[in-house]
C-alpha positions in Angstrom: 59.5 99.5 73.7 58.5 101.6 71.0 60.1 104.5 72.2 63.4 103.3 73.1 63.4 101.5 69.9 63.8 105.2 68.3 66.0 106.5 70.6 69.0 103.3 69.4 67.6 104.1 65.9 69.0 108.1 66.3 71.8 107.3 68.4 72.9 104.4 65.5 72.0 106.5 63.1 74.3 109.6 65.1 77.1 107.2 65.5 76.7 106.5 61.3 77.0 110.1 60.7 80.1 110.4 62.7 81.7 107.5 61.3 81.1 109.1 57.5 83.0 111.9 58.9 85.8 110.3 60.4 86.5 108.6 57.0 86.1 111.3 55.0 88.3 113.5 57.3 91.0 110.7 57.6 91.3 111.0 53.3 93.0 114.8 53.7 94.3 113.9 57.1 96.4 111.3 56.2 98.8 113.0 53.7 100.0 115.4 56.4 101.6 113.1 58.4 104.0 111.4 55.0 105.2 114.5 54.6 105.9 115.6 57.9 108.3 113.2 58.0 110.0 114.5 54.8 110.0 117.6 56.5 112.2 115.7 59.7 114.6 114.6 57.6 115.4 117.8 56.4 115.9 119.4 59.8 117.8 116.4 60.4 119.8 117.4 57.2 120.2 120.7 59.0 121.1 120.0 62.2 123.6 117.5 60.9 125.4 120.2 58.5 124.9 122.9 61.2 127.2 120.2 63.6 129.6 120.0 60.4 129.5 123.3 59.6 128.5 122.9 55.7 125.1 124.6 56.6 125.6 127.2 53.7 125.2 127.4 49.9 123.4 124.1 48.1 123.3 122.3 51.5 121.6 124.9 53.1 118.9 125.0 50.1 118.3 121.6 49.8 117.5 121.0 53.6 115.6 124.0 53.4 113.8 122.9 50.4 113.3 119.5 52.3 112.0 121.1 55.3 109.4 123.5 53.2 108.2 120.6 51.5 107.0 119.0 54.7 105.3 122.0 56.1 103.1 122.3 53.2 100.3 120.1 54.0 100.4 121.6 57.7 100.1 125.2 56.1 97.3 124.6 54.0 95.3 122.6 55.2 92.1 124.1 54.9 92.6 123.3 51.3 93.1 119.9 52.0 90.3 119.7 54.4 87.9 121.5 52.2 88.6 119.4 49.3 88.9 115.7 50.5 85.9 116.2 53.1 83.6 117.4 50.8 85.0 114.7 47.9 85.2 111.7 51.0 81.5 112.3 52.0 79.9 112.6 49.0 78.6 109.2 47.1 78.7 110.4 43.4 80.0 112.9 41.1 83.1 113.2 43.6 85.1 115.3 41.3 81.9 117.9 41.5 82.0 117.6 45.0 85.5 118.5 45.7 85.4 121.6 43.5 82.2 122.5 45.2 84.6 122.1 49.1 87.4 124.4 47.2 84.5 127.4 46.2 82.8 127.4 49.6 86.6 127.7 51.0 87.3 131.0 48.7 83.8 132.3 49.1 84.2 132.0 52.9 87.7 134.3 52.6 85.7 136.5 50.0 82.9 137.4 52.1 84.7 137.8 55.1 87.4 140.2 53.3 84.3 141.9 52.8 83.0 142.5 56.0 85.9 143.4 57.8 86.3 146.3 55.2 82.9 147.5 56.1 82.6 146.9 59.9 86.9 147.1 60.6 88.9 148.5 57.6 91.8 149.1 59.7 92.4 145.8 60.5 93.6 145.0 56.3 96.0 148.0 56.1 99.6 148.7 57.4 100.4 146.4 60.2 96.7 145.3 60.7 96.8 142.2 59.0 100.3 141.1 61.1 98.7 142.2 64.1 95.8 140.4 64.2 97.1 137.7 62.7 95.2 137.7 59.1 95.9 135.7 56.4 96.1 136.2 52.3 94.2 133.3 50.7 92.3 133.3 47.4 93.8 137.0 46.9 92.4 138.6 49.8 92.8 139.5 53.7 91.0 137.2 55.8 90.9 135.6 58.5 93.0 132.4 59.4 90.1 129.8 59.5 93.0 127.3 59.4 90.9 123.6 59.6 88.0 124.8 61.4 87.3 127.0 58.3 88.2 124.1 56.0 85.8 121.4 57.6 82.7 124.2 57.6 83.6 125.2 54.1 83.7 121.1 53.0 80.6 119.8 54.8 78.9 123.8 53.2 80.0 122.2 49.5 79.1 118.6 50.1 75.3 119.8 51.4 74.8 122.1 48.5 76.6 119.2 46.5 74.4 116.8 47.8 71.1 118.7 46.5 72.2 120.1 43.7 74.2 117.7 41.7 70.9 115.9 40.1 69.1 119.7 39.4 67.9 120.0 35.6 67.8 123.0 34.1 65.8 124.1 31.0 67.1 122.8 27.8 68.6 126.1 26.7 70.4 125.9 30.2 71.5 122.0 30.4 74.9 122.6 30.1 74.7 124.1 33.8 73.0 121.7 35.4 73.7 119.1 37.3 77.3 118.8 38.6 78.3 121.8 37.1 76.1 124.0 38.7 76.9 122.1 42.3 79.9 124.3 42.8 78.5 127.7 41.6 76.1 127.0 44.4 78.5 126.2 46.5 80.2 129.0 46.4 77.4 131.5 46.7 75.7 129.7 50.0 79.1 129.6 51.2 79.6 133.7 50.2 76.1 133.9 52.1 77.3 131.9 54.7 80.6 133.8 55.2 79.0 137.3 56.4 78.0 136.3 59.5 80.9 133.2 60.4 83.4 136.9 59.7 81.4 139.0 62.3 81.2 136.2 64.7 84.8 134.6 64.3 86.3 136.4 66.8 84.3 135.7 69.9 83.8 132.0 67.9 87.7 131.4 67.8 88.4 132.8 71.6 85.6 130.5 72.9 87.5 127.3 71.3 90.6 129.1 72.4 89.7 128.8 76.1 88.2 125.9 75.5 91.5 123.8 74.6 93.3 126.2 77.2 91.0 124.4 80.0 92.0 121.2 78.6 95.3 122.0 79.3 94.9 123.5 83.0 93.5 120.2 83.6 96.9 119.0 84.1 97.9 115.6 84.8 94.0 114.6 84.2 94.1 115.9 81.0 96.5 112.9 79.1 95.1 110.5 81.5 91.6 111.3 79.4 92.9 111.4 76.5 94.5 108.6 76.2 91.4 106.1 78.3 89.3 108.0 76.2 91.0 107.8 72.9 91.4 104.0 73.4 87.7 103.9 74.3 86.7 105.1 70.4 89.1 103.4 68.5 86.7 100.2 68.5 84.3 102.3 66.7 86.2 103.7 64.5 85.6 107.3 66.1 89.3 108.2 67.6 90.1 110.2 64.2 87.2 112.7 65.2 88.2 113.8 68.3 92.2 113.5 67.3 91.4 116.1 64.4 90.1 118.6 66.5 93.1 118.4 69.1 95.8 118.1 66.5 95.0 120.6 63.8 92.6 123.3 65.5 92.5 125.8 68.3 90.7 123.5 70.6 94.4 122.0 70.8 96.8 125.2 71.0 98.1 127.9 68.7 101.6 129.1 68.1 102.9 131.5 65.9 106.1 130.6 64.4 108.9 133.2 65.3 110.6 132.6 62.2 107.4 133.2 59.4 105.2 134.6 61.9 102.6 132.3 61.0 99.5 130.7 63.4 100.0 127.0 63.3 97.4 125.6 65.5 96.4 122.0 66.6 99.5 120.1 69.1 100.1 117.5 66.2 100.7 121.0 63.8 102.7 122.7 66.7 104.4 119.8 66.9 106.0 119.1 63.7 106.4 123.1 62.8 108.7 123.4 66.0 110.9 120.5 64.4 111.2 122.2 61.4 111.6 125.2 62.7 114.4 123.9 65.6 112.2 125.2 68.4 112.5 123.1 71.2 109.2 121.2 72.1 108.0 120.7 75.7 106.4 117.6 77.3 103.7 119.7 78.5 103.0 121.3 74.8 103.2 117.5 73.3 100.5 116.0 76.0 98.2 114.3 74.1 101.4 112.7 71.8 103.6 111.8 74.4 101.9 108.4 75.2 101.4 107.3 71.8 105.0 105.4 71.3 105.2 103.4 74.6 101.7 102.3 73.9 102.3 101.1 70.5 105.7 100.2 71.2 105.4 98.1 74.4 102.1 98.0 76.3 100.7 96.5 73.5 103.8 94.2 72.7 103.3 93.4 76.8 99.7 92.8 76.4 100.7 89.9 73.4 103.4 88.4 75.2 101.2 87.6 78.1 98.9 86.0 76.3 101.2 84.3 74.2 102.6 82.6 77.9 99.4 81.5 78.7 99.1 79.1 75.6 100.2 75.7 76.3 103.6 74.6 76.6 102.7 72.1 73.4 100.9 75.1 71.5 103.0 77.7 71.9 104.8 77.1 68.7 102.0 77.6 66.4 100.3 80.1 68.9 103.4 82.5 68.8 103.3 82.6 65.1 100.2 84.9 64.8 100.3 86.7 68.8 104.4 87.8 67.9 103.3 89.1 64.1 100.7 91.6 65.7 103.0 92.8 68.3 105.8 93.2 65.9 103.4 94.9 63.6 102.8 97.5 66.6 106.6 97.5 67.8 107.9 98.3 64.4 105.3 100.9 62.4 102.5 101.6 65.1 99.8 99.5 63.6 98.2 98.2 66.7 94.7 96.9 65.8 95.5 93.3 65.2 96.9 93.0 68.4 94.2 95.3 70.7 91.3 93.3 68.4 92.7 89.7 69.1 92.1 90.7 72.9 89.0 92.6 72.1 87.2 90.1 70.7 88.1 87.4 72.7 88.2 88.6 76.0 86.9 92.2 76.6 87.4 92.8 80.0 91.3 92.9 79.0 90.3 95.9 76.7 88.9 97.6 79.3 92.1 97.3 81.6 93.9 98.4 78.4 91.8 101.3 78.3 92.9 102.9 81.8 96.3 101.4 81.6 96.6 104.0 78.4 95.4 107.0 80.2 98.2 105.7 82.7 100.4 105.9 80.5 99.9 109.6 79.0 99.8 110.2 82.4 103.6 109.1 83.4 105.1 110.6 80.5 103.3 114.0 81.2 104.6 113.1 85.3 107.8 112.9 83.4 108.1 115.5 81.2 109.2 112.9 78.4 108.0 114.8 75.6 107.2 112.8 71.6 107.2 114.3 68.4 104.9 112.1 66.1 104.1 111.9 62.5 102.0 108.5 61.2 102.6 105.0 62.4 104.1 105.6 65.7 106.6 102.8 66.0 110.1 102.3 66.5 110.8 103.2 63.1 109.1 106.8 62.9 110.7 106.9 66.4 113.8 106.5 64.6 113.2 109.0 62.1 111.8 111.8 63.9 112.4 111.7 68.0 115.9 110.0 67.5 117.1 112.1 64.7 115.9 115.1 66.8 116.6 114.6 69.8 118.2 117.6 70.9 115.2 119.4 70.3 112.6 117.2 72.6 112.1 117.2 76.1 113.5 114.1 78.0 112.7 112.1 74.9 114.7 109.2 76.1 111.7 108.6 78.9 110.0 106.6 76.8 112.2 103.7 77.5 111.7 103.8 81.3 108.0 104.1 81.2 108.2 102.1 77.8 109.5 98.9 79.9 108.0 99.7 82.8 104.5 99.3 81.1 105.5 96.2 79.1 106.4 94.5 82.6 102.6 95.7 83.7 100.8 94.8 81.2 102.5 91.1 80.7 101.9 90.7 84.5 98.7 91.8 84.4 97.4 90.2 81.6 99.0 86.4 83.1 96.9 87.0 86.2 93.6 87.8 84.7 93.9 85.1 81.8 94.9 82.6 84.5 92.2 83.3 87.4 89.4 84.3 84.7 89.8 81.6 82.4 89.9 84.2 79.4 89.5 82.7 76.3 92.5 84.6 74.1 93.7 82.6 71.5 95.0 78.9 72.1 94.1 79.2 76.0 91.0 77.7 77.8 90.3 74.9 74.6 90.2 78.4 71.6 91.1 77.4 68.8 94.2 78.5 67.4 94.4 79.1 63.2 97.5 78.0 61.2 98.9 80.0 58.5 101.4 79.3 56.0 105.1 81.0 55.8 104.0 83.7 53.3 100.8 84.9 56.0 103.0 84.9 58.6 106.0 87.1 56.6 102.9 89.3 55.6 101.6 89.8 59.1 105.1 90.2 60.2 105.6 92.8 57.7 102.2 94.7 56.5 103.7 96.2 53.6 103.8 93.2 51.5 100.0 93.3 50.4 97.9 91.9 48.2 98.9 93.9 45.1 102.2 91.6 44.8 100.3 88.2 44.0 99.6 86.9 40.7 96.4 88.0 38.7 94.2 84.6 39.7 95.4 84.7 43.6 94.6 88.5 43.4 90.8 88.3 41.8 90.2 85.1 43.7 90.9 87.1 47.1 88.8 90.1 45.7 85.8 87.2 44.8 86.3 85.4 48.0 85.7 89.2 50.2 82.6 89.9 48.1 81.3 86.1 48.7 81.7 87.0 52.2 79.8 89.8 52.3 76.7 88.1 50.6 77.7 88.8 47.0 77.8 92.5 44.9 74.2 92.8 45.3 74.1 93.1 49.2 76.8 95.4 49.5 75.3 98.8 49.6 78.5 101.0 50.7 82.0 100.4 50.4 85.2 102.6 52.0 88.3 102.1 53.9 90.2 103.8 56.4 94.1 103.3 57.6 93.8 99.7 58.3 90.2 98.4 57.8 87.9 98.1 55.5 84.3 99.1 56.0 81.4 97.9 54.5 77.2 98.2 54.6 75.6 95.6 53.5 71.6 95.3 53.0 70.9 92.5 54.6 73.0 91.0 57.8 72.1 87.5 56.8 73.8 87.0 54.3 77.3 87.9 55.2 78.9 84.7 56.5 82.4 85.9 58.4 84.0 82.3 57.9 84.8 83.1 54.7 85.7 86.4 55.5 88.2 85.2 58.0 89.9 83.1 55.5 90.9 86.0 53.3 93.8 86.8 56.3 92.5 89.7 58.3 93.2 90.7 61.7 89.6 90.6 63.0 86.1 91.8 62.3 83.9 94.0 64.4 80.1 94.5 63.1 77.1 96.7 64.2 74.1 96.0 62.8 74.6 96.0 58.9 77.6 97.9 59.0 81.2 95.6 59.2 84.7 96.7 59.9 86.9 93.8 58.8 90.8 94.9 60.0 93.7 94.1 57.5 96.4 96.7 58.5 98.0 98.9 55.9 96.9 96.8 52.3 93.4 97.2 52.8 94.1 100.2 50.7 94.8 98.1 47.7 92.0 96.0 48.6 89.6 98.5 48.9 90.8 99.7 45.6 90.5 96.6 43.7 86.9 96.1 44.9 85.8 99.2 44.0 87.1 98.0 40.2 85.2 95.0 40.5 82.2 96.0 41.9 82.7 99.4 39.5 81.6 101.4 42.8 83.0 105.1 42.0 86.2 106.0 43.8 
């Protein structure tokens, strides 16, 4: 008993150390996709003058300019990575932190300028950088470590970080100490570090290479993975690890742009360059994006529909006020959670259908070769922007309204039965109870934009006092952060956290493990987490 008792400890404590990642990655992560749909709208600027043939002069600069603006994030993000990882894991001094991500980045292109100059000097003159596909970053040649490079350069500053910040240095030498010094050290593990990441990063990068390209010689198995396994992690908040691997690094695909001659690698990347750029993108080079808008857009608006027809004729009034928020919430900006936790927590065995019923559908738009382009929030509005907008430039991308339907009608059918002959207890079926809400929840569940932020002061720190009550007061919460749509808390003992009060501040659901709480209010827990954090004066 003993024994197994330390093998949950390390795998809980594995599954902790992942989850720390995936919300520090998610901080960097989540401004690429804002302005990647900037950068749409100026192709669609483009493509629109180009049609009217006013593509020339101011026009032609300002779409350009539009366009430029959204690639930015895309093309450098191993500064992003660097900096928010390092700043997102660490607990204090965050601003020490961050520096320390940015020095291990430039000592990492430093040190392996330096290498190849002594083991391959050929490869930084004439057409040597071009043709093996170098980079210039921190004033030298180097290699393109892209978000591979910034994720080892911001967990190298955050570790050095971590043990350095609280050093004291002779009195003479105070000024140095601490979070000053943090980067400086940084930067010369990182230099350290760099000499043998340069020598090995070419056998290092073709192994993750082939790696992604077996992904992709899977096939039709390959999105039918993805997407039963992506569904599969997004209970545990763990989907954003995997995701960044396969949208912004090698393990996804490269492709140099014809136009700059750039790398851009990860399919999310490819993706969005290949708008800007008006390069037509393929089903078969979109794989593990294709499935993402019929899912949000009507399995999951399918799945709440069925259960909404199983309420009671008599119920179905009040019933259909909180099942048709969640589904419009997913239908209209992507945000699915309310609606996959309602059936999550109440009746699991639907969540696992849901799971192989994704991989399905990945699996019919790959069949299809109905090809998405998305950016964040994949709902019929980003639709809109970027797939309608673009059309001409994506595969098929009208299939996703025949497997879109086609999935609603399977789902809604499916879920009837199983609800029926199971007696599944989803909300106001089978005696559950169903919770009321007044007209302003329901407008902000129908629309998740209206948070918090736009009540008075007292409705505002009463919420804020209410969450913290919740949780067992200030003193029992231990950690506090937030992701897209939930906010997630540790608290030091599990006993005092009483979720009745929790549910009354109007989330979407709560999952916990152990002492660590996910409580799910879409895209204002943001605000929330902020206000907390003022409250509880817990350092952002």
């Amino acid at each position: 008993m003993k024994k197994a008792q330390i093998i949950k400890n390390k795998i809980f404590s594995a599954q902790s150390s992942l989850e720390s990642f995936a919300r520090a990655i998610l901080i960097p992560i989540s401004i690429i996709p804002l302005l990647a749909l900037i950068g749409a709208m100026g192709y669609a600027v483009q493509a629109i003058a180009v049609s009217a043939g006013t593509y020339s002069g101011n026009t032609k600069i300002a779409a350009d300019a539009i366009k430029n603006i959204g690639m930015i994030a895309i093309t450098n993000i191993d500064f992003l990575v660097a900096v928010g990882l390092a700043a997102g894991l660490a607990k204090e001094e965050k601003i020490a932190a961050a520096l320390s991500g940015l020095m291990a980045l430039a000592a990492l292109y430093v040190s392996g300028n330096m290498i190849m100059s002594i083991v391959s000097p050929k490869m930084l003159v004439g057409n040597g950088p071009k043709e093996n596909g170098l980079i210039t970053r921190f004033g030298v040649i180097g290699f393109q470590y892209s978000a591979l490079g910034g994720m080892t350069a911001g967990m190298l500053g955050y570790g050095v970080h971590r043990w350095t910040y609280k050093l004291k240095f002779p009195t003479y030498l105070a000024f140095f100490g601490g979070p000053r010094f943090s980067p400086v050290a940084a930067t010369l593990v990182a230099w350290l570090f760099g000499m043998p990441l340069a020598l090995t990063w070419i056998p290092i990068s073709g192994a993750i290479k082939s790696f992604g390209e077996g992904l992709t010689s899977m096939g039709v198995a390959a999105p039918f993975i993805y997407g039963s396994f992506i569904r599969m992690l997004i209970p545990f908040g763990l989907h954003h690890v995997l995701n960044y691997f396969l949208y912004y690094t090698e393990v996804g695909d490269t492709w140099v742009n014809p136009q700059t001659n750039e790398t851009i690698k990860g399919i999310y990347s490819i993706a969005i360059a290949k708008i800007g750029a008006g390069e037509f993108v393929t089903a078969k080079s979109s794989w593990i994006i294709n499935g993402t808008f019929p899912t949000n857009m009507f399995s999951l608006t399918g799945a709440g529909f069925g259960m909404w027809i199983c309420i009671p004729k008599e119920n179905r009034k009040v019933g259909g006020s909180i099942i048709f928020s969640a589904m419009l919430s997913s239908f209209l900006s992507g945000i699915t959670e309310p609606i996959e936790f309602t059936f999550l927590f109440s009746a699991p065995i639907l969540y696992v259908i849901h799971i192989i019923f994704t991989g399905c559908t990945y699996m019919f738009m790959y069949i299809g070769n109905f090809a998405q382009v998305s950016t964040r929030g994949s709902g019929l509005i980003t639709w809109i922007i970027v797939n309608g907008i673009n059309f001409k430039n994506i595969e098929r991308v009208w299939g996703i309204f025949i497997i879109g339907p086609m999935m609603f009608a399977i789902y809604t059918t499916t879920f009837v039965v199983l609800i029926k002959k199971l007696r599944l207890r989803t909300p106001g079926v089978n005696g559950t109870e169903i919770k009321l809400h007044s007209k302003k929840d329901f407008k902000e569940k129908i629309n998740p934009e209206l948070n918090f932020v736009k009540m008075n002061d007292d409705q505002e720190l009463n919420l804020i006092v209410t969450i913290i009550e919740g949780f067992g007061g200030k003193e029992n919460i231990l950690v506090l952060a937030n992701c897209v749509s939930r906010l997630r808390v540790t608290v030091a003992n599990e006993k005092l956290v009483d979720e009745n009060i929790l549910n009354s501040t109007g989330n979407f659901g709560i999952k916990k493990m152990q002492n660590k709480y996910q409580v799910i209010y879409g895209p204002k827990v943001i605000n929330i987490a902020t206000e907390l954090k003022k409250y509880l004066k817990m350092e952002e």
